[in-house]
C-alpha positions as CSV (number, residue, x, y, z in Angstrom):
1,X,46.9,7.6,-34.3
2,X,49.5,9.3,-32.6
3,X,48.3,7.8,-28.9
4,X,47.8,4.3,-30.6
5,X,51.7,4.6,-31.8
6,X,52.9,6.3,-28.2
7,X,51.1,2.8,-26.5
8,X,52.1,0.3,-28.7
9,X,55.8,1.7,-28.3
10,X,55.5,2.0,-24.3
11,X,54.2,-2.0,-24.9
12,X,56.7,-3.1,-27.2
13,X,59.4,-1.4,-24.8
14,X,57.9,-3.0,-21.3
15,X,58.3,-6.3,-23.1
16,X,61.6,-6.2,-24.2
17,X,63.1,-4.9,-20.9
18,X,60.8,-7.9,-19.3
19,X,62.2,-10.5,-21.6
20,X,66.0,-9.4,-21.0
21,X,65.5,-9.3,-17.3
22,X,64.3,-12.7,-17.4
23,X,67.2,-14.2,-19.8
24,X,69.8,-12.1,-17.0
25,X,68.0,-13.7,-14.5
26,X,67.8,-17.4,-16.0
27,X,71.6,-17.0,-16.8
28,X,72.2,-15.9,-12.8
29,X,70.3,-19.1,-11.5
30,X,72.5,-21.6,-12.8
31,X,74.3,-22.8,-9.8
32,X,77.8,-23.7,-9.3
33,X,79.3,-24.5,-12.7
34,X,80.6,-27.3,-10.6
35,X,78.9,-29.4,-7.4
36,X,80.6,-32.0,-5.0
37,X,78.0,-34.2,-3.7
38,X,78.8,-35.7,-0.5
39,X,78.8,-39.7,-1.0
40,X,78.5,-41.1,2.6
41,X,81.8,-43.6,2.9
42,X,82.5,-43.9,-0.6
43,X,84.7,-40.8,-2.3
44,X,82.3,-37.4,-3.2
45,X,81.3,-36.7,-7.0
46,X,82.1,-33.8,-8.9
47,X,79.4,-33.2,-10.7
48,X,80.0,-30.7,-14.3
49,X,76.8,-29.2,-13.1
50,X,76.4,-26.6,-16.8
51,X,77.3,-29.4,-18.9
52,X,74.9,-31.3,-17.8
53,X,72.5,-28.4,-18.0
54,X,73.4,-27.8,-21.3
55,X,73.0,-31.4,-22.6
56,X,69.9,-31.9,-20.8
57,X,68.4,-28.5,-21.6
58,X,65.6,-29.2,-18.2
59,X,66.1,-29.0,-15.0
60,X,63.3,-30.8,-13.9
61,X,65.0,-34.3,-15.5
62,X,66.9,-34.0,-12.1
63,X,65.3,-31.4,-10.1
64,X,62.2,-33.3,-9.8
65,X,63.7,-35.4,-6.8
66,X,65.4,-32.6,-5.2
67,X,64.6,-28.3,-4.9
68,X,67.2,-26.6,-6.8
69,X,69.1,-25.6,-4.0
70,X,72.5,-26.2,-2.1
71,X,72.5,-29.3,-0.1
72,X,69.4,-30.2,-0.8
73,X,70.1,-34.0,-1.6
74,X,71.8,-34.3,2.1
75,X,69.2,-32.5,3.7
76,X,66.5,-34.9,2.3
77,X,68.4,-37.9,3.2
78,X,68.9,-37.0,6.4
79,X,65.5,-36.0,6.6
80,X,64.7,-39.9,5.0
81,X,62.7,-38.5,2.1
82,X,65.2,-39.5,-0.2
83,X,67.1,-43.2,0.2
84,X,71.1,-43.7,-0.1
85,X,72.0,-43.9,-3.8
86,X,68.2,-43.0,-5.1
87,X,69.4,-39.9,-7.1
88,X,72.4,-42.0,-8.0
89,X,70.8,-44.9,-9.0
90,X,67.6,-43.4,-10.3
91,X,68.7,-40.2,-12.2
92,X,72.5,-40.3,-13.3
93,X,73.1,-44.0,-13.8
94,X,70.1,-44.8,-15.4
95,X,70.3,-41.6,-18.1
96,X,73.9,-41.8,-18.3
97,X,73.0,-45.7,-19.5
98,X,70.1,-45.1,-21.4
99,X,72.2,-42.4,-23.2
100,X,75.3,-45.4,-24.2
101,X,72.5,-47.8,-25.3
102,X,71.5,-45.0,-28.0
103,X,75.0,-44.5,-29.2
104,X,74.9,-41.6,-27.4
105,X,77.9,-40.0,-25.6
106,X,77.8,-39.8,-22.1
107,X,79.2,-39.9,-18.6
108,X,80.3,-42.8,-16.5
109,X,78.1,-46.2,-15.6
110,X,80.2,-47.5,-12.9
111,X,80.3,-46.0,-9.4
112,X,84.4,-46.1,-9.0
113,X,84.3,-43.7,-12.6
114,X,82.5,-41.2,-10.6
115,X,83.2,-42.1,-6.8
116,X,86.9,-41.2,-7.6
117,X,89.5,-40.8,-4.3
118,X,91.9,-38.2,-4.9
């Protein structure tokens, strides 16, 4: 019985420590709280890159298009995997709309709201 207590604690004890390390990690890969996303002529966008993570609550509503990591968007346009405007137009617009038409609150649905020249 003693044994049966001694591995159930060692189990209980490699979970816990497994379950915090992945919550520190999970809170470390957040990215910028902020991101400026290069625009080509028209004026960058500052992105509130947590707020939208925590009203969306899934990466992947965005991420799908794009790898989670810095630059990525330029890198696959200048690659021509993604088109001008397609994460624009495709993600934020169309979720930032979708969002109004339910009552919901939301960001900006016109280009010049977000497209702002300083």
């Amino acid at each position: 019985m003693r044994k049966f207590i001694g591995i159930m604690s060692a189990v209980c004890a490699i979970g816990f420590i497994s379950f915090n390390m992945g919550v520190q990690a999970e809170d470390q890969n957040k990215g910028s709280e902020s991101i400026k996303i290069t625009a080509g002529s028209m004026a960058p966008v500052t992105l509130p890159h947590h707020l939208h993570q925590k009203v969306l609550n899934d990466c992947n509503l965005c991420h799908d298009l794009f790898p989670q990591t810095l630059g990525s968007i330029n890198d696959l346009k200048s690659q021509q995997k993604l088109k001008k405007q397609q994460v624009m137009n495709s993600k934020c617009i169309q979720c930032h709309k979708t969002k109004k038409e339910a009552g919901e609150e939301t960001g900006p649905t016109e280009c010049a709201k977000c497209h702002v020249r300083i």
